[in-house]
Backbone of each chain as ProteinMPNN parsed JSONL, in Angstrom:
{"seq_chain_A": "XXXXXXXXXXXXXXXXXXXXXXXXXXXXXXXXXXXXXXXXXXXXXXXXXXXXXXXXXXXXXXXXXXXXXXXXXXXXXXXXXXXXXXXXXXXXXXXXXXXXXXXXXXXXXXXXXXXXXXXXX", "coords_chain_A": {"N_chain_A": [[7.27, -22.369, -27.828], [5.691, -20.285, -25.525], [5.353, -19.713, -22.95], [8.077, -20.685, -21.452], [11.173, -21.755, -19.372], [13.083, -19.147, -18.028], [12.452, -17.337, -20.435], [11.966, -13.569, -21.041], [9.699, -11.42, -19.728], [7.154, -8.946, -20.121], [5.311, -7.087, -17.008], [1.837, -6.78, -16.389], [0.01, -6.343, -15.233], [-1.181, -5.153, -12.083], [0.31, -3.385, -9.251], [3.363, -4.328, -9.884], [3.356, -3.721, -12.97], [4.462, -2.799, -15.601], [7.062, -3.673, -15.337], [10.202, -5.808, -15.934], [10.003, -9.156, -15.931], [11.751, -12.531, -15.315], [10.514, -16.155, -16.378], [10.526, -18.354, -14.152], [10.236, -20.783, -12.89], [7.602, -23.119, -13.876], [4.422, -23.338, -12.964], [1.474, -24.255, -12.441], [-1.228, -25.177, -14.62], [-1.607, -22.121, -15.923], [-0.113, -20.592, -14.375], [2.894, -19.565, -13.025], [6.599, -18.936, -11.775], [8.233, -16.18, -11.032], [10.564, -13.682, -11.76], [13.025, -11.097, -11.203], [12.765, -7.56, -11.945], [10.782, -7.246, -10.776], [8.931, -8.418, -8.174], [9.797, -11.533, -6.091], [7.473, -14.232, -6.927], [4.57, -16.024, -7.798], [2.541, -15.967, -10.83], [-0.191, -15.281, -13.222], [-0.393, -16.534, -16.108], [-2.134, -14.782, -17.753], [-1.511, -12.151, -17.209], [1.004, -11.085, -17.881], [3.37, -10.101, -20.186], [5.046, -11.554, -22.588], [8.36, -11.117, -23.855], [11.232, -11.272, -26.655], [12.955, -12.293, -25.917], [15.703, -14.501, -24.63], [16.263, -16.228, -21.82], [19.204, -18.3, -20.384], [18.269, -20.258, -17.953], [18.13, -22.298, -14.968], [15.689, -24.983, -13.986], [13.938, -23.11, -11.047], [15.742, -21.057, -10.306], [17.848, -19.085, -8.456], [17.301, -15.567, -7.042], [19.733, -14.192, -6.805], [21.183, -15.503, -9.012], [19.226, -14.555, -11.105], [19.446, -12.097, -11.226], [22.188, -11.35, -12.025], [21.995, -12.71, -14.585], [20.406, -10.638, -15.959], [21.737, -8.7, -15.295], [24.284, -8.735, -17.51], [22.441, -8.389, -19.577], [21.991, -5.827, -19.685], [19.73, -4.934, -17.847], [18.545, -3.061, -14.997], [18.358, -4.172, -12.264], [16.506, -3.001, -9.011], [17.759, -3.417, -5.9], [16.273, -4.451, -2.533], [17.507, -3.745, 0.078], [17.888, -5.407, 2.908], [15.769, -4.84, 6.193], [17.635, -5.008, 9.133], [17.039, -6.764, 11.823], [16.157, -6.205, 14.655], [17.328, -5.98, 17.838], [15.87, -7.044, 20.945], [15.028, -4.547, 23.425], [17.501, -4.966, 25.811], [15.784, -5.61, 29.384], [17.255, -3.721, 31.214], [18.545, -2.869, 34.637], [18.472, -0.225, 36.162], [20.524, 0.568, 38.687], [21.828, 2.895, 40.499], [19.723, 4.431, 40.176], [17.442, 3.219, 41.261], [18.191, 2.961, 43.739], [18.492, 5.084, 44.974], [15.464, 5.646, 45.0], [14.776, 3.85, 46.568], [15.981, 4.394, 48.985], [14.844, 6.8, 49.516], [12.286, 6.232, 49.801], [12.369, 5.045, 52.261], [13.058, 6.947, 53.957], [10.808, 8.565, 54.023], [9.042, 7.056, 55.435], [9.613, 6.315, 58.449], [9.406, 9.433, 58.92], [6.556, 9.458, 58.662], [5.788, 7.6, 61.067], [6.543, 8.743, 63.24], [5.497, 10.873, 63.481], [2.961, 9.452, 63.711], [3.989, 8.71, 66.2], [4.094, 10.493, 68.167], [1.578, 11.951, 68.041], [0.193, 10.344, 69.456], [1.288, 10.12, 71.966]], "CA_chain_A": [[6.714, -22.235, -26.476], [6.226, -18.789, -25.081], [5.624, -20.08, -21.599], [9.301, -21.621, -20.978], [11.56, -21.194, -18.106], [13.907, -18.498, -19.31], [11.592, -16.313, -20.885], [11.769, -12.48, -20.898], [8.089, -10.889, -19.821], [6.583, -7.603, -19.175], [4.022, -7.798, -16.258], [1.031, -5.71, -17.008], [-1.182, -5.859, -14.134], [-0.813, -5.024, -10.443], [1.956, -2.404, -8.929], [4.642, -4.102, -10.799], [2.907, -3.295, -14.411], [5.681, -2.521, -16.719], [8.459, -3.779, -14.794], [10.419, -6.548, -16.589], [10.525, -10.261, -15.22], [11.806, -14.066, -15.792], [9.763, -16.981, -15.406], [11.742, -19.405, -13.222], [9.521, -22.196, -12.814], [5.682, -23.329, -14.096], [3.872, -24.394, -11.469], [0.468, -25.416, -12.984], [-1.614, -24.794, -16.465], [-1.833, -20.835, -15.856], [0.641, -19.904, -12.867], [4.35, -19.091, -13.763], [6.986, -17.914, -10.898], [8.831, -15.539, -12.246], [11.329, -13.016, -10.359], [13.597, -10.035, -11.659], [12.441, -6.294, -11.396], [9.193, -7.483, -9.853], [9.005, -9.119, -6.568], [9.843, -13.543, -6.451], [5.744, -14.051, -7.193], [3.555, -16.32, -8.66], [1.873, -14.954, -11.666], [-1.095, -15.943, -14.043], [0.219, -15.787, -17.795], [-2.759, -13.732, -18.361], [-0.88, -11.01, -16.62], [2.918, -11.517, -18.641], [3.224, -10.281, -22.16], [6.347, -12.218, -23.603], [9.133, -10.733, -25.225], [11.241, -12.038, -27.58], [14.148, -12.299, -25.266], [15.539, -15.442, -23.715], [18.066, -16.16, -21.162], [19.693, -19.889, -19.712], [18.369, -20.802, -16.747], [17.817, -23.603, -14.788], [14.552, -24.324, -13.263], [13.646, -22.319, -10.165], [16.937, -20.458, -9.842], [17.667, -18.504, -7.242], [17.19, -14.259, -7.688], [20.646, -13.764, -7.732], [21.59, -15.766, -10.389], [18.747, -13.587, -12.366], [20.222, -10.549, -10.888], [23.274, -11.325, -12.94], [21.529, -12.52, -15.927], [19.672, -9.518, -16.169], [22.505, -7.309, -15.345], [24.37, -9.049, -18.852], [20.93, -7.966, -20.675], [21.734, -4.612, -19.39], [18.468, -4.378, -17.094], [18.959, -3.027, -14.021], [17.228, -4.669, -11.057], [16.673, -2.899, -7.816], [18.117, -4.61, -5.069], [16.114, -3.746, -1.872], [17.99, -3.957, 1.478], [16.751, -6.287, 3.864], [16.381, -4.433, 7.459], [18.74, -6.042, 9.872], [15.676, -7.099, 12.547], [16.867, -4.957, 15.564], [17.268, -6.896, 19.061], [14.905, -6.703, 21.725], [15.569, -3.745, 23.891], [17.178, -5.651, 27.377], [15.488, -4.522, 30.366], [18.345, -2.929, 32.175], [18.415, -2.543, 35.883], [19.93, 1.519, 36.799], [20.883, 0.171, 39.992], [21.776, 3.936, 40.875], [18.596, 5.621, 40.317], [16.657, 2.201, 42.135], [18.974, 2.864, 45.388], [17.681, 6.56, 45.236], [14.657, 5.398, 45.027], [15.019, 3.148, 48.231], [16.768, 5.274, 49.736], [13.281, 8.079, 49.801], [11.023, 5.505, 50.621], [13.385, 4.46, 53.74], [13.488, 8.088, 54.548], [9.301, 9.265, 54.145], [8.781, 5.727, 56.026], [10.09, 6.92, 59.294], [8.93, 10.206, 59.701], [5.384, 9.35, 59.159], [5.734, 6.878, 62.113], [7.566, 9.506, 63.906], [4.387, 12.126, 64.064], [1.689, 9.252, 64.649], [3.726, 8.442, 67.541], [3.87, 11.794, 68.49], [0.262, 12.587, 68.302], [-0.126, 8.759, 70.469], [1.954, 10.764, 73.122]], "C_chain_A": [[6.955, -20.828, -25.934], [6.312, -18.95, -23.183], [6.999, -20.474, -21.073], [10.075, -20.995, -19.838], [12.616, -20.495, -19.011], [13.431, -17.309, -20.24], [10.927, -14.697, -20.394], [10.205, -12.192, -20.429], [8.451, -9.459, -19.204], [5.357, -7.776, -18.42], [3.368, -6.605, -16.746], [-0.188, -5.565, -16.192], [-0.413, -5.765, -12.73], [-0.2, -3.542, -10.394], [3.433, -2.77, -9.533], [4.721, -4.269, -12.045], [4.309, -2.707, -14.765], [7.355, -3.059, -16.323], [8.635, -5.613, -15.787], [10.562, -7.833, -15.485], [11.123, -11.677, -16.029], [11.404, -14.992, -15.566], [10.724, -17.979, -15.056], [11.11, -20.408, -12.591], [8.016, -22.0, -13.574], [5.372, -24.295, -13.784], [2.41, -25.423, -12.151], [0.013, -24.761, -14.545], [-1.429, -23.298, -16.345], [-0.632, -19.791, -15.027], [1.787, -20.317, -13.138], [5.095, -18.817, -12.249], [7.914, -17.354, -11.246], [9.519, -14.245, -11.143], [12.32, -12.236, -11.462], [13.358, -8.412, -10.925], [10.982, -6.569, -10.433], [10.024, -8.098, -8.535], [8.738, -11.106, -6.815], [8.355, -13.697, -6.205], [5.013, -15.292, -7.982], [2.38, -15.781, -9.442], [1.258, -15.475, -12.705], [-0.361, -15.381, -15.478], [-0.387, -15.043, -18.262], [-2.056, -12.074, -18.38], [0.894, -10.815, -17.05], [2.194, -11.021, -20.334], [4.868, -10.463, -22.532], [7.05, -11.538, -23.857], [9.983, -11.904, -25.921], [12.491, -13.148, -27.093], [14.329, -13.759, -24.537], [16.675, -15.722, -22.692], [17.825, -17.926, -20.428], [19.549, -19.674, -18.729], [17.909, -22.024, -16.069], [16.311, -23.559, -13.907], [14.442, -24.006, -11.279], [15.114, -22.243, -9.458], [16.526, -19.36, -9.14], [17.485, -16.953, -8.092], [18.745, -13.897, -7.509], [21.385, -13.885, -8.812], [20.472, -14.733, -12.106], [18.897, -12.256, -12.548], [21.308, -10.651, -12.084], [23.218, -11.596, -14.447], [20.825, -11.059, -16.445], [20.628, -8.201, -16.332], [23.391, -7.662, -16.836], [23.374, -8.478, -19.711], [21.486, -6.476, -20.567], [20.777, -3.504, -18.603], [19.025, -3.898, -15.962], [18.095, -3.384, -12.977], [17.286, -4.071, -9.662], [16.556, -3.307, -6.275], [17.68, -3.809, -3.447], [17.218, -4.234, -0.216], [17.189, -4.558, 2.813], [17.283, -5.559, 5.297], [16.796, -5.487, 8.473], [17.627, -6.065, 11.394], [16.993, -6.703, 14.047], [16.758, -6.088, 16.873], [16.776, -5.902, 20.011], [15.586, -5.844, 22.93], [16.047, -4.588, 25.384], [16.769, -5.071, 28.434], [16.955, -4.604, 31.395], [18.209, -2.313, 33.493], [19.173, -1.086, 36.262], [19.646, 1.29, 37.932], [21.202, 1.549, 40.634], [20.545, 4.79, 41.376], [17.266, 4.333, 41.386], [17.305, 2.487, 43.531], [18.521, 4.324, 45.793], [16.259, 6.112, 45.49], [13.862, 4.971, 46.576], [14.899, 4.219, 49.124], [15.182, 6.924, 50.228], [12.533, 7.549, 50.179], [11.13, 4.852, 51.997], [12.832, 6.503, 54.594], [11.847, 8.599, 55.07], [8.608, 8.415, 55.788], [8.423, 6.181, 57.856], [9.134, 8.309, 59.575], [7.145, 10.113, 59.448], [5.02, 8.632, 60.932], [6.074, 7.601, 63.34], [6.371, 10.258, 64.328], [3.268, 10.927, 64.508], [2.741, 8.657, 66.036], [4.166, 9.518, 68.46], [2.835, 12.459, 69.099], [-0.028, 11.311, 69.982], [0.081, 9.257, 71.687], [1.244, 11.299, 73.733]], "O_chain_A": [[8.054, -20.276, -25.87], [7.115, -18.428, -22.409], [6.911, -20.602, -19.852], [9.753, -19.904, -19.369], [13.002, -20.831, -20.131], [14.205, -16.451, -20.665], [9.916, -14.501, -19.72], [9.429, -12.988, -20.958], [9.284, -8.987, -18.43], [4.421, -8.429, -18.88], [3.911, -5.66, -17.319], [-1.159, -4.843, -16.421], [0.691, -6.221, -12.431], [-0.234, -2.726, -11.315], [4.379, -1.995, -9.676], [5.714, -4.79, -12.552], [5.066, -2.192, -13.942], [8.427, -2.853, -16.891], [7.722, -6.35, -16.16], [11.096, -7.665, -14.389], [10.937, -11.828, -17.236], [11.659, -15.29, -14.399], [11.658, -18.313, -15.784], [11.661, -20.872, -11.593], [7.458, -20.921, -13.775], [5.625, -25.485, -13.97], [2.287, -26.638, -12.299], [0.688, -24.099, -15.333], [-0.555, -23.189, -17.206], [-0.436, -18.581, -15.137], [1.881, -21.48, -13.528], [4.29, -18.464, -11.386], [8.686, -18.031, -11.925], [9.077, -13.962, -10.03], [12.4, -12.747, -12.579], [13.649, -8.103, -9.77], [10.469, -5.906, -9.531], [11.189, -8.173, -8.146], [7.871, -11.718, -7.438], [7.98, -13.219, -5.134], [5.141, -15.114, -9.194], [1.407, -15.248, -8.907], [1.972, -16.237, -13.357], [0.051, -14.265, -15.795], [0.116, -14.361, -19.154], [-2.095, -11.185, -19.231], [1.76, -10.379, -16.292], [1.276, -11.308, -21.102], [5.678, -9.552, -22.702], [6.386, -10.689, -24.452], [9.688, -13.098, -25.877], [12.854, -14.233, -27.549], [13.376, -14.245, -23.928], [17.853, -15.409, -22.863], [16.798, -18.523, -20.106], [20.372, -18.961, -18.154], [17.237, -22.798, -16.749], [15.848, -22.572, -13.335], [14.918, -24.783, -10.451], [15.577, -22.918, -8.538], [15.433, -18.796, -9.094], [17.492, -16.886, -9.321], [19.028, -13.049, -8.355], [22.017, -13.044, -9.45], [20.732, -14.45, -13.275], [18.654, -11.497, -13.486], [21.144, -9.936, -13.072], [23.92, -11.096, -15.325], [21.003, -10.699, -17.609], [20.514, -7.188, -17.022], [23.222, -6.698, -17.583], [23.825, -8.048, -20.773], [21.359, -5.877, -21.635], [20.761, -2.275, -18.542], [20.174, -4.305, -15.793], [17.024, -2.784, -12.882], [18.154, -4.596, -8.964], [15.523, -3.471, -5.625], [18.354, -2.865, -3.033], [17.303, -5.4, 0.168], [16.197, -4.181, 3.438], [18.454, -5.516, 5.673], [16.326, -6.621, 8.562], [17.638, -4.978, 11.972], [18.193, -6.92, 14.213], [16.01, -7.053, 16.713], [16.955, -4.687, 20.098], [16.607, -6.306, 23.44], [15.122, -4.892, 26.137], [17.256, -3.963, 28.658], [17.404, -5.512, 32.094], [17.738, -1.176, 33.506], [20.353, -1.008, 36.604], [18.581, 1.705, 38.387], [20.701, 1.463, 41.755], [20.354, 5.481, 42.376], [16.37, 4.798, 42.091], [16.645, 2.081, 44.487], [18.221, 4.586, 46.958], [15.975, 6.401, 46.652], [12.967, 5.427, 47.288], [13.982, 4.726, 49.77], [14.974, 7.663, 51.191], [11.812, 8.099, 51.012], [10.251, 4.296, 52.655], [12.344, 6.809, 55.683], [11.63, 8.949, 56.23], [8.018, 8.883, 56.762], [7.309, 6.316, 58.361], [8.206, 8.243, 60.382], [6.484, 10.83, 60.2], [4.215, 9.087, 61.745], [5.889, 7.064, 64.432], [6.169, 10.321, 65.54], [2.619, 11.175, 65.524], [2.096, 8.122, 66.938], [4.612, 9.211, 69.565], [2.831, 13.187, 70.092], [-0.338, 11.571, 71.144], [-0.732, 8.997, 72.574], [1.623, 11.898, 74.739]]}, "seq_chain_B": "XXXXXXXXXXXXXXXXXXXXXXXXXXXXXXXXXXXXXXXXXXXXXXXXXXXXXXXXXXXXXXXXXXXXXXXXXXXXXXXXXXXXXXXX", "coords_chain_B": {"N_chain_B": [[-43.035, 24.402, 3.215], [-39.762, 24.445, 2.323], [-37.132, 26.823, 3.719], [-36.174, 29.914, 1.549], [-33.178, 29.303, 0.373], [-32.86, 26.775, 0.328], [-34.605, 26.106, -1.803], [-33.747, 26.017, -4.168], [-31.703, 23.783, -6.23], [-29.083, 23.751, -6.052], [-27.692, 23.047, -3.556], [-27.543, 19.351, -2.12], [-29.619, 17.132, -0.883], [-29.577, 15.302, 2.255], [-30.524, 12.47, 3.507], [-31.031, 12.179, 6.982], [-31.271, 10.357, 9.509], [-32.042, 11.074, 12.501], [-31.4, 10.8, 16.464], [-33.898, 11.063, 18.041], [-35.644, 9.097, 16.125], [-36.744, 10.56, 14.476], [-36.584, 11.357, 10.557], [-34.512, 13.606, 9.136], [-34.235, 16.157, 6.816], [-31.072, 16.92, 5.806], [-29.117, 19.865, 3.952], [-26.399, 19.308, 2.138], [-23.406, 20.398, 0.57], [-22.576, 19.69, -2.979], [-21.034, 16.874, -4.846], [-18.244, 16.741, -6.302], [-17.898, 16.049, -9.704], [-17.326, 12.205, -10.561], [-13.846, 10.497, -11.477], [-12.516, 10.005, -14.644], [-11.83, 7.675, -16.793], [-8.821, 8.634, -18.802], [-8.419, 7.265, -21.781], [-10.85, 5.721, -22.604], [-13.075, 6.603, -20.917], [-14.233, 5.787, -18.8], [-15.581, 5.088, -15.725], [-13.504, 5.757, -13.039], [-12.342, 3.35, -11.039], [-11.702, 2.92, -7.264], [-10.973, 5.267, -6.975], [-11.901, 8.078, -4.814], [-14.868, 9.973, -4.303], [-14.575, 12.628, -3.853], [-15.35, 16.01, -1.671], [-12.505, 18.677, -2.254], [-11.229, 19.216, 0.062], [-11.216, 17.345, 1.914], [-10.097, 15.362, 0.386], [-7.879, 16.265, 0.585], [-7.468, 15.734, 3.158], [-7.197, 12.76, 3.022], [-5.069, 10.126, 2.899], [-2.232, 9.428, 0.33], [-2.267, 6.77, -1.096], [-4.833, 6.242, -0.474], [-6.207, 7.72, -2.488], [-5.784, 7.556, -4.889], [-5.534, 3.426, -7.429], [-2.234, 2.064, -6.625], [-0.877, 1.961, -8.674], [1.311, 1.654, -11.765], [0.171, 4.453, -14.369], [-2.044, 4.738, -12.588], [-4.918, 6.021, -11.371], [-5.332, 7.762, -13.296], [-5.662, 6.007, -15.981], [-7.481, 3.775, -16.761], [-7.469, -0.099, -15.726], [-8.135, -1.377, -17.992], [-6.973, 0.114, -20.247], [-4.604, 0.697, -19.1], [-3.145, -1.805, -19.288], [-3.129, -2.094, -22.633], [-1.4, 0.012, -22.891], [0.74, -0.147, -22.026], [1.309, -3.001, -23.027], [2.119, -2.034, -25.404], [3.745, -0.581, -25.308], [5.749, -2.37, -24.597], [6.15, -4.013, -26.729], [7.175, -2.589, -28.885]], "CA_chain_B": [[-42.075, 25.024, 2.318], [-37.971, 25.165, 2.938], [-36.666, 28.001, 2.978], [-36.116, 29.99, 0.399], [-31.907, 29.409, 0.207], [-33.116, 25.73, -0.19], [-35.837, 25.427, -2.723], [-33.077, 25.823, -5.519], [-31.127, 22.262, -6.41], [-27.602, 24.147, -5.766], [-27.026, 21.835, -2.521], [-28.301, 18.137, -2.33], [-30.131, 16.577, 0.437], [-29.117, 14.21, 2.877], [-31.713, 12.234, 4.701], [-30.576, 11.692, 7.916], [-32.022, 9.532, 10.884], [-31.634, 11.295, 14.089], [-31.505, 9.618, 18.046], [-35.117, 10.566, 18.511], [-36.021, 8.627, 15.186], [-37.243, 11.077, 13.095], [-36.062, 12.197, 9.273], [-34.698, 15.099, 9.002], [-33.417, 16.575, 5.524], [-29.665, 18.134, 5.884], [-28.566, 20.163, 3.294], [-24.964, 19.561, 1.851], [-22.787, 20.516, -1.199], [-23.013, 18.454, -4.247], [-19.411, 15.762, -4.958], [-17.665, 16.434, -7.929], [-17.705, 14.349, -10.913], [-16.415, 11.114, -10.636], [-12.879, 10.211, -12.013], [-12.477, 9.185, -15.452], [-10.29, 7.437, -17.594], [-8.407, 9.754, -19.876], [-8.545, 7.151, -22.426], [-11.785, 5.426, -22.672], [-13.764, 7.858, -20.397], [-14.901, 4.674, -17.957], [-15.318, 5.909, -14.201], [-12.114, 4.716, -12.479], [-12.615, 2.193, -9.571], [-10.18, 3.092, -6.378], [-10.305, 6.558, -6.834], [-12.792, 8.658, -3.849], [-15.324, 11.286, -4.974], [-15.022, 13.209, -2.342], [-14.652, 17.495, -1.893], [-10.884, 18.974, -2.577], [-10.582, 19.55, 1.935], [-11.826, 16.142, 2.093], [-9.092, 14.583, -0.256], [-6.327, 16.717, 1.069], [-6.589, 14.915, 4.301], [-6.818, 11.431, 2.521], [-3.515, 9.798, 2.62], [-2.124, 9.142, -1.267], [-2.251, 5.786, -1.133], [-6.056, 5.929, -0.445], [-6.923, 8.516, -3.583], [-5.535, 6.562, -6.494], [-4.472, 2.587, -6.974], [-1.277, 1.634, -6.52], [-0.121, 1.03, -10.344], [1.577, 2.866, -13.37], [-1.228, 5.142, -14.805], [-2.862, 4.608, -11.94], [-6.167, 7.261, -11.155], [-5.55, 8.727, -15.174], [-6.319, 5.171, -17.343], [-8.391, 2.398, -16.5], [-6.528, -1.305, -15.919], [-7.613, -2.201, -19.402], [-6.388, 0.937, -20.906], [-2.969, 1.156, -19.048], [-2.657, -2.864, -19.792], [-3.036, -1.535, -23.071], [-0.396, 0.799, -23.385], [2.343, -1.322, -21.478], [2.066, -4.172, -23.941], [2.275, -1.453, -26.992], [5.493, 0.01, -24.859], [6.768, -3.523, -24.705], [6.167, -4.697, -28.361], [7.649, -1.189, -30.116]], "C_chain_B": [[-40.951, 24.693, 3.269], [-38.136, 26.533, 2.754], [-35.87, 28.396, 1.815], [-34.444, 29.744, -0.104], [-32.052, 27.543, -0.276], [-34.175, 25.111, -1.095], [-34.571, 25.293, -4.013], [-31.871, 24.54, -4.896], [-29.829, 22.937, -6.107], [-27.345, 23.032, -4.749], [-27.512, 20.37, -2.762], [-28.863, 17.913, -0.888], [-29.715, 15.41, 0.627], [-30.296, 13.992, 3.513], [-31.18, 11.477, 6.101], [-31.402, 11.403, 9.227], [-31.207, 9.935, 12.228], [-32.005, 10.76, 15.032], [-32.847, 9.681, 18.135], [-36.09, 10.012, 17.782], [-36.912, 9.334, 14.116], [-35.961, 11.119, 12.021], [-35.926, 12.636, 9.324], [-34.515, 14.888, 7.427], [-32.367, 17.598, 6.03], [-29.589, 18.358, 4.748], [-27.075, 19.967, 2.877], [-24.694, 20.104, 0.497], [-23.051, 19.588, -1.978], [-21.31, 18.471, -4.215], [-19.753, 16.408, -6.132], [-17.891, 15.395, -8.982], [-16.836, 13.086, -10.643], [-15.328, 11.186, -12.024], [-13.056, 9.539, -13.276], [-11.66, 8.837, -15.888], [-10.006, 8.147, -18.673], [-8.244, 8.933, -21.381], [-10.322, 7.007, -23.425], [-13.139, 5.986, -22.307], [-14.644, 6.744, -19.359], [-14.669, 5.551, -16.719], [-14.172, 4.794, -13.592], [-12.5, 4.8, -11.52], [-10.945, 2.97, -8.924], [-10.304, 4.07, -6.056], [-11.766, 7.497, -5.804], [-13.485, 9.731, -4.818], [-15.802, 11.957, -3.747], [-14.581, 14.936, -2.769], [-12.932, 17.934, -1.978], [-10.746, 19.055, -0.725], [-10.67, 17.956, 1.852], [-10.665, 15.033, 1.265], [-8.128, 14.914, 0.13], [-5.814, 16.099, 2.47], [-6.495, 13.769, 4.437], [-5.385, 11.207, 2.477], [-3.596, 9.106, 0.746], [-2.278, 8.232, -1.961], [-3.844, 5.552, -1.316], [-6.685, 6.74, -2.215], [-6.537, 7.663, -5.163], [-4.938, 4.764, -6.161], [-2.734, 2.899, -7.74], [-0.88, 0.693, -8.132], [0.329, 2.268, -10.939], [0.547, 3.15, -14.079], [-2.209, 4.987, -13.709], [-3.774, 6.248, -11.436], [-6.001, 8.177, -12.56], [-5.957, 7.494, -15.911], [-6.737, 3.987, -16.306], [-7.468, 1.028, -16.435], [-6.512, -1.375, -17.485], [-6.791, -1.167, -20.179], [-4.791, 0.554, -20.5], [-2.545, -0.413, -19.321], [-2.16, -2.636, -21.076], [-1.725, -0.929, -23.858], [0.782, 0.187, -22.717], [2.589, -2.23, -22.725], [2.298, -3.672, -25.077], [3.525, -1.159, -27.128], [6.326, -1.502, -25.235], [7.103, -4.28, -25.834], [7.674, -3.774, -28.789], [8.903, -1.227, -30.068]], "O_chain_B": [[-40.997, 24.639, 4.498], [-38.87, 27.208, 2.033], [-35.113, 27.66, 1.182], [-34.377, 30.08, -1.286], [-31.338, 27.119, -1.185], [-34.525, 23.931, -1.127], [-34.655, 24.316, -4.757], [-31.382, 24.372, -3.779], [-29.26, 21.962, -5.617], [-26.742, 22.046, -5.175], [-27.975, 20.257, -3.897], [-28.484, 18.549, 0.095], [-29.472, 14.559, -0.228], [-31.024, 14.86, 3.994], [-30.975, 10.264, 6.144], [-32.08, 12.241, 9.821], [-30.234, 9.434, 12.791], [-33.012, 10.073, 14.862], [-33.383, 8.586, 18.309], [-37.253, 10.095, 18.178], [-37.574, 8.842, 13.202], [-34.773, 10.991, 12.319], [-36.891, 13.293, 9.716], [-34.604, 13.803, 6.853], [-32.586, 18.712, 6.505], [-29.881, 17.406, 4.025], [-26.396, 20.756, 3.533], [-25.483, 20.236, -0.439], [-23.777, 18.649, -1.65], [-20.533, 19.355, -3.852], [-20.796, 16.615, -6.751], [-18.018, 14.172, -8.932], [-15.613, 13.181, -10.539], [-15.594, 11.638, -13.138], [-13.705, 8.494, -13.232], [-10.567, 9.361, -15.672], [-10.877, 8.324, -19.524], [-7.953, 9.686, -22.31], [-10.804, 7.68, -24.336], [-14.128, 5.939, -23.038], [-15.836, 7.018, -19.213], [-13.851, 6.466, -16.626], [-14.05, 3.572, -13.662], [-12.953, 5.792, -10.95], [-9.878, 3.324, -9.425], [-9.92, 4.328, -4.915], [-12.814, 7.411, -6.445], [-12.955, 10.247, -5.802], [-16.789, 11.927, -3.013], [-13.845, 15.252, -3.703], [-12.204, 17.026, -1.576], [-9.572, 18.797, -0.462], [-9.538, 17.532, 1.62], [-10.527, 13.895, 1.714], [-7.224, 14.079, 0.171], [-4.676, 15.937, 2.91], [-5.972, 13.278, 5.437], [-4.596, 12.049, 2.048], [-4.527, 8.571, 0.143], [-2.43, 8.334, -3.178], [-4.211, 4.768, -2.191], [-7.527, 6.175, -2.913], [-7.167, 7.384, -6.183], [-4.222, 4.505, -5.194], [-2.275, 3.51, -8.706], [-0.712, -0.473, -8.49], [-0.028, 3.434, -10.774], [-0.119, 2.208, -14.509], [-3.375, 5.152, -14.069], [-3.221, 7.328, -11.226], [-6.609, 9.237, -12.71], [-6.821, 7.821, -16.726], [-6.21, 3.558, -15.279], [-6.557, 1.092, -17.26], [-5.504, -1.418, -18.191], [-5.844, -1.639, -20.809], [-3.937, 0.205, -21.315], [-1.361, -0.432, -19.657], [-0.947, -2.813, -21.193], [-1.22, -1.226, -24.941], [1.857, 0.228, -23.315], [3.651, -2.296, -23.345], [2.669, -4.439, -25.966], [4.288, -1.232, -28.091], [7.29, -1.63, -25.99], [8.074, -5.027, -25.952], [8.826, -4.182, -28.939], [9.571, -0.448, -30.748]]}, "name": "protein", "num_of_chains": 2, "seq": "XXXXXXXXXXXXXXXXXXXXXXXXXXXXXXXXXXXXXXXXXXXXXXXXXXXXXXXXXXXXXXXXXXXXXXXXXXXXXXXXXXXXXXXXXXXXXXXXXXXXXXXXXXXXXXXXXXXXXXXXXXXXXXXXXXXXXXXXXXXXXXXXXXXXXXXXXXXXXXXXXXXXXXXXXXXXXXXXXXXXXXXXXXXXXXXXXXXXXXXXXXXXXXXXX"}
């Protein structure tokens, strides 16, 4: 069986062409999911060329257990860093620069009222 | 008649439909050759045939795909040479 779970491949189409993977489940007649240097993927066997290589796993193990198989092989898999999803900026009241604020529109307020009752005079 | 800077094939014509619905004929440059594959010599899909100003302000992503050998061998070619790398 060249299909089996466990089974070395090189992918050979897409953006992750030449990169090495393992298939780690088979889903239906054609479609494999398979995870290592590639990205965790479902992938047509047309697109896998076999090697000869096999490694113990169970089916649909997680990627770090193939991280560690792989690193035994000697592959090296690059492990991307997941960004840490940033928290929403809080809106923050500058109670200082709002009392200035006031504080000018208190002040303009006034002397408009001041000249029309001036002119009124 | 054109004039005489346009009777010779050096530029190409554009036929372009202007607002008050006529034809004109614009003159432009002539595109480069389309991209081939350096194995097979197939025109490679993905890749723009557009002038060298005209590609320089393409982003990189747009001028070739996104693969190994990508904009020098054709899928089947660089399929190809992966599974020869991966046999040997």
């Amino acid at each position: 069986m060249l299909n089996q779970i466990g089974r070395i491949c090189v992918k050979i189409a897409g953006r992750d062409a030449g990169k090495k993977c393992v298939i780690v489940d088979v889903l239906e007649n054609n479609l494999v999911l398979i995870d290592g240097q590639t990205r965790r993927r479902k992938c047509n066997i047309m697109h896998l060329e076999p090697l000869n290589e096999m490694i113990e796993l169970d089916k649909g193990a997680s990627h770090e257990e193939v991280v560690k198989e792989f690193k035994k092989l000697g592959v090296e898999v690059k492990e991307t860093k997941k960004k840490a999803s940033a928290d929403k900026p809080a809106k923050t009241r500058d109670v200082k620069a709002a009392q200035k604020t006031e504080a000018k529109k208190e002040k303009k307020k006034p002397s408009k009222d001041n000249t029309k009752k001036k002119k009124t005079k | 008649m054109p004039i005489t800077k346009h009777r010779s094939r050096t530029l190409r014509k554009v036929y372009v439909k202007t607002p008050g619905g006529r034809t004109t004929t614009h003159f432009r440059k002539r595109k480069p050759a389309s991209a081939k594959c350096s194995k097979c010599g197939a025109v490679l899909k993905g890749v723009p045939r557009e002038r060298p100003y005209k590609m320089m302000t393409m982003a990189k992503t747009m001028k070739r795909p996104e693969r190994p050998y990508g904009g020098v061998l054709c899928s089947r070619c660089m399929r190809v040479a992966i599974k020869e790398k991966a046999r040997a």
